[in-house]
C-alpha positions as CSV (number, residue, x, y, z in Angstrom):
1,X,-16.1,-77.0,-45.0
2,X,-13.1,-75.5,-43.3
3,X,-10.2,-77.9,-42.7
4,X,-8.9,-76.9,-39.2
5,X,-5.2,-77.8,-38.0
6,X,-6.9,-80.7,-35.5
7,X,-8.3,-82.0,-38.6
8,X,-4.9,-82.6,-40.9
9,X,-3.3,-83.6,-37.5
10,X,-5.5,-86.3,-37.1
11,X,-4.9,-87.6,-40.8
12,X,-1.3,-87.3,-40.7
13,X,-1.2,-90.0,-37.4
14,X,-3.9,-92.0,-39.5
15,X,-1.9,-92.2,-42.3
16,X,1.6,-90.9,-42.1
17,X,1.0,-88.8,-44.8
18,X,2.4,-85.2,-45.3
19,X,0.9,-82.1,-43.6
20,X,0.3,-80.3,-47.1
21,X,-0.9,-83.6,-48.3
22,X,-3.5,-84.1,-45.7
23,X,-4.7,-80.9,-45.9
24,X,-5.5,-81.2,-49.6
25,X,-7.1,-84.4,-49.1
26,X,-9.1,-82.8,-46.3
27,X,-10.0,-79.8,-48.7
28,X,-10.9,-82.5,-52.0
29,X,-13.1,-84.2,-49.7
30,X,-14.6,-81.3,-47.6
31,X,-13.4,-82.9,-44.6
32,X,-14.6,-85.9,-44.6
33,X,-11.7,-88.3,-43.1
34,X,-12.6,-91.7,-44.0
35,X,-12.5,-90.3,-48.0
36,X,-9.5,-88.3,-47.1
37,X,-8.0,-91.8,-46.4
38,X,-8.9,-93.5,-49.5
39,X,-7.8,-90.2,-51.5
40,X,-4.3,-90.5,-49.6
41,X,-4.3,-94.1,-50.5
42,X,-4.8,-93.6,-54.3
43,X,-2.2,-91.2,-54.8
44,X,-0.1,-93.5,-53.0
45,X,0.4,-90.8,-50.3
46,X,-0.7,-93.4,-47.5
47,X,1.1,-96.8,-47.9
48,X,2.4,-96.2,-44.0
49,X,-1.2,-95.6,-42.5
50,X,-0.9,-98.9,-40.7
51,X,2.6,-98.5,-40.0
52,X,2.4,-95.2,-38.5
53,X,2.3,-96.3,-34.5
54,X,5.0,-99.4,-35.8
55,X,9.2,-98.5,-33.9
56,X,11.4,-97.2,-36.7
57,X,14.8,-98.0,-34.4
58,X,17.1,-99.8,-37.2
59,X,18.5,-98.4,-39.8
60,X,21.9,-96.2,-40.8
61,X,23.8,-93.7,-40.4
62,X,25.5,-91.6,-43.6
63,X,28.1,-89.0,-44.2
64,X,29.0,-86.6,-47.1
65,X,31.6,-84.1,-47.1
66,X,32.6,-81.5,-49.8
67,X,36.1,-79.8,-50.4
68,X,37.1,-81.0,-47.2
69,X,35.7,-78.4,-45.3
70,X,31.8,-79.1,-44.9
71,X,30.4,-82.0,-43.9
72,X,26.5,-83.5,-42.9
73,X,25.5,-86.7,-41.5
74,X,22.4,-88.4,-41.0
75,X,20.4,-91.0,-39.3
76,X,17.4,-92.6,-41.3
77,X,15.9,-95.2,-39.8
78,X,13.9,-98.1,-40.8
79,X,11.9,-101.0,-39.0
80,X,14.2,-104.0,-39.5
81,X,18.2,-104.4,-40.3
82,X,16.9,-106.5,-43.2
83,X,15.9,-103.0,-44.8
84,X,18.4,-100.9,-43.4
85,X,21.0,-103.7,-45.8
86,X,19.0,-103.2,-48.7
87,X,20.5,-101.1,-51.6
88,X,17.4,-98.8,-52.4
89,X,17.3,-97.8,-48.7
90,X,21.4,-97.1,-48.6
91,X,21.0,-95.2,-51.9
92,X,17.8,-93.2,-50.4
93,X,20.0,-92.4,-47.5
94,X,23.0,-91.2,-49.9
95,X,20.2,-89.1,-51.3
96,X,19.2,-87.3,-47.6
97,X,22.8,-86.6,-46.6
98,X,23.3,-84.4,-49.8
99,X,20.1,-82.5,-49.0
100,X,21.5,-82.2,-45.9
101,X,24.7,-81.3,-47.1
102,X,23.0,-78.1,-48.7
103,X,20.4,-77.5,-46.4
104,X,19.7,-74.3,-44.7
105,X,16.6,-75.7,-42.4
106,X,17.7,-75.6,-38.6
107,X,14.9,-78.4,-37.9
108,X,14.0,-81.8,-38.8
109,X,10.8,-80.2,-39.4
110,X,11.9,-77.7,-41.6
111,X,14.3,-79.9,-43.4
112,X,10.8,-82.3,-44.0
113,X,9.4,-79.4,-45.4
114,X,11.7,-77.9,-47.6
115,X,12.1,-79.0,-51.6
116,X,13.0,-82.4,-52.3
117,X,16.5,-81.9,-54.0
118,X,16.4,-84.8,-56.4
119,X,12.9,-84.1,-57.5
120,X,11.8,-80.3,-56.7
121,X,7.8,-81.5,-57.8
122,X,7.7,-82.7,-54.2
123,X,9.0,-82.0,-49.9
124,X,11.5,-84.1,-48.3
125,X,8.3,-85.9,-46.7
126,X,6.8,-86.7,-49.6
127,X,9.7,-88.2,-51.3
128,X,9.7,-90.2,-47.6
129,X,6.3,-91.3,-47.8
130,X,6.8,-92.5,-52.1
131,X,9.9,-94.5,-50.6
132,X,8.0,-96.4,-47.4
133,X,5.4,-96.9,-50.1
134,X,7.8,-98.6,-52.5
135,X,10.3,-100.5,-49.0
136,X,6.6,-101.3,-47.3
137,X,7.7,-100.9,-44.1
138,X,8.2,-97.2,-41.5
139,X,10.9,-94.8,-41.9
140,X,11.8,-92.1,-40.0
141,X,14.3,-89.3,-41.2
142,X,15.3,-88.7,-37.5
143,X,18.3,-86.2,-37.5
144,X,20.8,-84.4,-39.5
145,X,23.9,-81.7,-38.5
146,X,26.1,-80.0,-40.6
147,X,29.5,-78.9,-39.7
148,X,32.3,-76.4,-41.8
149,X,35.5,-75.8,-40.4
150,X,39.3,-75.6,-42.1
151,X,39.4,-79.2,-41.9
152,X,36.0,-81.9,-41.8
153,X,36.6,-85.6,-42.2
154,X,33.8,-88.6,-41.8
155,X,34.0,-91.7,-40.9
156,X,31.2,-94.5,-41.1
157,X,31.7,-97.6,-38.9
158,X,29.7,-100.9,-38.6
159,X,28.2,-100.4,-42.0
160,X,26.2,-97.3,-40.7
161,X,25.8,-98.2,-36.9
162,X,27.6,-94.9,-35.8
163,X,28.3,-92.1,-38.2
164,X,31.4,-89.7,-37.1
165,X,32.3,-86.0,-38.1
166,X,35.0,-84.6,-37.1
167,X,36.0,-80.7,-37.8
168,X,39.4,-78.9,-36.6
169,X,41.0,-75.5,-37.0
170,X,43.9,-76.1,-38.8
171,X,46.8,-74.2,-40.3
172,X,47.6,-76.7,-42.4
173,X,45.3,-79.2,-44.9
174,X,47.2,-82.4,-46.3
175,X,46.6,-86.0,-46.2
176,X,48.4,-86.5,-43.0
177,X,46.4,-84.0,-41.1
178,X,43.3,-85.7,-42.8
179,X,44.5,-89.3,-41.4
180,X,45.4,-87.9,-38.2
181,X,41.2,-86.4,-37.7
182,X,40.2,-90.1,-39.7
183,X,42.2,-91.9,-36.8
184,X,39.7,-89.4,-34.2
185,X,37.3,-89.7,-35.6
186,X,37.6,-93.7,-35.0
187,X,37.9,-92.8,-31.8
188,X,35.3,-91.2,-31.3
189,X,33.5,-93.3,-32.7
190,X,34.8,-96.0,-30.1
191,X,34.7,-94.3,-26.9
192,X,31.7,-92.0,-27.4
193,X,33.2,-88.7,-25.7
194,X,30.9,-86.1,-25.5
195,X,32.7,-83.0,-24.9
196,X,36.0,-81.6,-27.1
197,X,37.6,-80.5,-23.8
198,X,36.8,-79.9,-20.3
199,X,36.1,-75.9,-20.8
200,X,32.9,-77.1,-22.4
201,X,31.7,-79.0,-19.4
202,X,29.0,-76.9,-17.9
203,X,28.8,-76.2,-14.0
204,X,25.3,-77.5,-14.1
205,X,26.5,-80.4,-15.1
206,X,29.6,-80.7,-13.1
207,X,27.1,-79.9,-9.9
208,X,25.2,-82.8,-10.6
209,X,28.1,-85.2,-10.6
210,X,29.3,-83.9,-7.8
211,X,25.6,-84.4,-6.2
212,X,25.5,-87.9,-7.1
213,X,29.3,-88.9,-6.3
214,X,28.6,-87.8,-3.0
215,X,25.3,-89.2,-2.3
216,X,27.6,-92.2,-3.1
217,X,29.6,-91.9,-0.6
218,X,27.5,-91.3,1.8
219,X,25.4,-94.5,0.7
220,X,29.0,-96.7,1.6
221,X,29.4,-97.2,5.0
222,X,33.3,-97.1,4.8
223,X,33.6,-93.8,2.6
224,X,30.7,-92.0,4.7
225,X,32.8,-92.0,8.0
226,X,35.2,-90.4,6.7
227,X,36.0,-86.6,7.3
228,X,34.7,-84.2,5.1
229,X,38.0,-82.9,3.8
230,X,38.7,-86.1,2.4
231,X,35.6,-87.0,0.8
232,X,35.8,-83.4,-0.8
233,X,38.9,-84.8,-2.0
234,X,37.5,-88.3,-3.3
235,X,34.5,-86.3,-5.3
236,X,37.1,-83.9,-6.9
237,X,39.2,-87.4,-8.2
238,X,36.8,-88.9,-9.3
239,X,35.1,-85.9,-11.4
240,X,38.4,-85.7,-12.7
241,X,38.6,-89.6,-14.0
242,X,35.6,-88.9,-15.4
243,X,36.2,-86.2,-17.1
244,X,39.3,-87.8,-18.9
245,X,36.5,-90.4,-19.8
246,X,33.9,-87.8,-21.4
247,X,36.1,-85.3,-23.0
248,X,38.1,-86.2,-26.5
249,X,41.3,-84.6,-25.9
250,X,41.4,-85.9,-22.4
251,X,41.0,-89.1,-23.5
252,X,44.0,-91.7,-23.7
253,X,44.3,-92.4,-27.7
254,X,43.9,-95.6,-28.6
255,X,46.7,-96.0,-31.0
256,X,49.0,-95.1,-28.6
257,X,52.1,-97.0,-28.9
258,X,52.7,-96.5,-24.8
259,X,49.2,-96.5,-24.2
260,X,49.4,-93.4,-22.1
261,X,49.5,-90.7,-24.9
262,X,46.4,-88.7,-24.9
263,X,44.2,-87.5,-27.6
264,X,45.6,-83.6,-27.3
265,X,49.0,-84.8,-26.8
266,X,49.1,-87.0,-30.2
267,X,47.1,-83.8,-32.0
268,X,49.9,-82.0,-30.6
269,X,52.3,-84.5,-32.4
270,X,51.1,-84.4,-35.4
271,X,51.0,-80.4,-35.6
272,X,54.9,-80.3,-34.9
273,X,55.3,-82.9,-37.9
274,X,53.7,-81.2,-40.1
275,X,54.6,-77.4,-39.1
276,X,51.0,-76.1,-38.4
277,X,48.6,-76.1,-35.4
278,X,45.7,-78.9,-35.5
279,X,42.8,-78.9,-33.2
280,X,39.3,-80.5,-33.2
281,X,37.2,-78.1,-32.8
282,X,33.6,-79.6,-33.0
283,X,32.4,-83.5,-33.6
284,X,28.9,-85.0,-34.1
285,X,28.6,-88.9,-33.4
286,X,25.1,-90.4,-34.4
287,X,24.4,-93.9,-33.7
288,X,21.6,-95.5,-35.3
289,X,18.7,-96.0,-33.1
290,X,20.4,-94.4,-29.8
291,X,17.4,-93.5,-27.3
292,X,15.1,-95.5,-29.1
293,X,13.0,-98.4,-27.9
294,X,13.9,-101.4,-30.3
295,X,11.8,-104.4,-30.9
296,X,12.5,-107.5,-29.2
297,X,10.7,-110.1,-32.2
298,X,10.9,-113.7,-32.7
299,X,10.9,-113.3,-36.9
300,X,10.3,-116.9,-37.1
301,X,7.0,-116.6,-35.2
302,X,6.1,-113.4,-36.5
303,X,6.5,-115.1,-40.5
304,X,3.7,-118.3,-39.3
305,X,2.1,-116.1,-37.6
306,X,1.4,-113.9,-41.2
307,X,0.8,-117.3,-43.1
308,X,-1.6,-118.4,-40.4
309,X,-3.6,-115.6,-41.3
């Protein structure tokens, strides 16, 4: 029987399974899905078929870095924090971030694909699947970014909550220049900017903030009977405020002694001290479980509830 692409897409959602594992259980059981199933289940291919529709939001972020100059970091997600604390899901994670360390995919699906590093019998997916077979409950490998520049430092906060990279072009590489991207990379990872500076803002987006300050003003009775000249003038402040919100070296450091010195003006410091220019020039800031939909579950109920059964 030929095993069509609907076919192994069906099984996959049935059972969470691989795509190149469904489509050999498909082919040993000339299509027939309920046998596909049990197949999947015997090779211990299908441990998350009732788990496949289940919110994977918990979970952690990781970080690995080489030579000081490339860096990866990841977001795996599980169902519960209780899993994302356990030490065979923290060293799985260690695990992913080194594939993605050494990666070349440009996809998650690519990168699912591709050879399982620390055992090349099997994919990415189907190391995933043997490890929600042996944690018992969904995970999700759900993003991964590399980043190579003269200078990449990570930083982990909350115990994997928000994973931080931080790359610069630098002229000089010592342990100052290291701390000085460390203490950025913390704030980063506290403010959640999302540009390095404001040449990076598009006009799309810049028009759309003007679009919406302005249909505030003209939703406030006070602002709106203004002249236009001035609420020109009010739009154009407060893009700029927020700009100093959204973009890194805009932002006011935190560290700063007066509590005025920005992010560029203390990178700025620290290149005079140590007689070379240093500049970020790229971060990635994952936090587990951002844009997700996360359970809202009374554990106690949901444990009687299972011994009620």
């Amino acid at each position: 029987m030929a095993i069509t692409a609907k076919m192994v897409k069906e099984l996959r959602e049935a059972t969470g399974a691989g795509m190149m594992d469904c489509k050999k259980a498909l082919a040993a059981t000339d299509g027939d899905m309920d046998k596909a199933v049990e197949f999947l289940r015997e090779k211990g291919l299908a441990a998350m078929a009732k788990k496949a529709s289940r919110i994977a939001a918990e979970g952690i972020c990781d970080i690995a870095v080489v030579d000081d100059k490339k860096g990866a970091v990841v977001e795996v997600n599980s169902e519960t924090d209780f899993v994302a604390k356990n030490a065979d899901f923290q060293a799985y994670v260690k695990e992913v971030v080194d594939q993605a360390l050494n990666t070349k995919a440009d996809s998650i699906e690519a990168f699912l694909a591709e050879p399982w590093a620390a055992d090349t019998t099997e994919t990415v997916e189907q190391a995933l699947s043997r490890k929600i077979a042996t944690i018992g409950e969904k995970l999700s490998i759900r993003r991964f970014e590399q980043l190579e520049a003269d200078a990449v430092v990570g930083y982990v906060h909350g115990g994997g909550r928000i994973g931080v990279l931080v790359g610069a072009d630098a002229e000089v590489v010592n342990d100052e220049v290291k701390e000085a991207l460390k203490n950025v990379a913390m704030q980063i990872a506290a403010l959640n900017p999302k540009y390095v500076c404001e040449e990076e803002v598009s006009a799309e987006f810049l028009a759309h903030e003007k679009e919406v300050i302005m249909a505030q003003i003209e939703n406030d009775p006070k602002e709106s009977a203004k002249p236009d000249k001035v609420k020109a003038g009010m739009v154009q402040g407060r893009i700029k405020k927020e700009l100093k919100e959204i973009c890194l070296v805009d932002q006011v450091y935190v560290k700063a002694e007066d509590g005025k010195q920005s992010v560029g003006k203390y990178l700025e410091q620290v290149s005079k001290e140590v007689g070379g220019k240093v500049a970020v020039k790229k971060f990635v800031r994952f936090e587990t479980g951002e844009g997700l939909e996360k359970k809202n579950e009374d554990f106690a109920a949901e444990v009687a509830k299972q011994m009620n059964k």
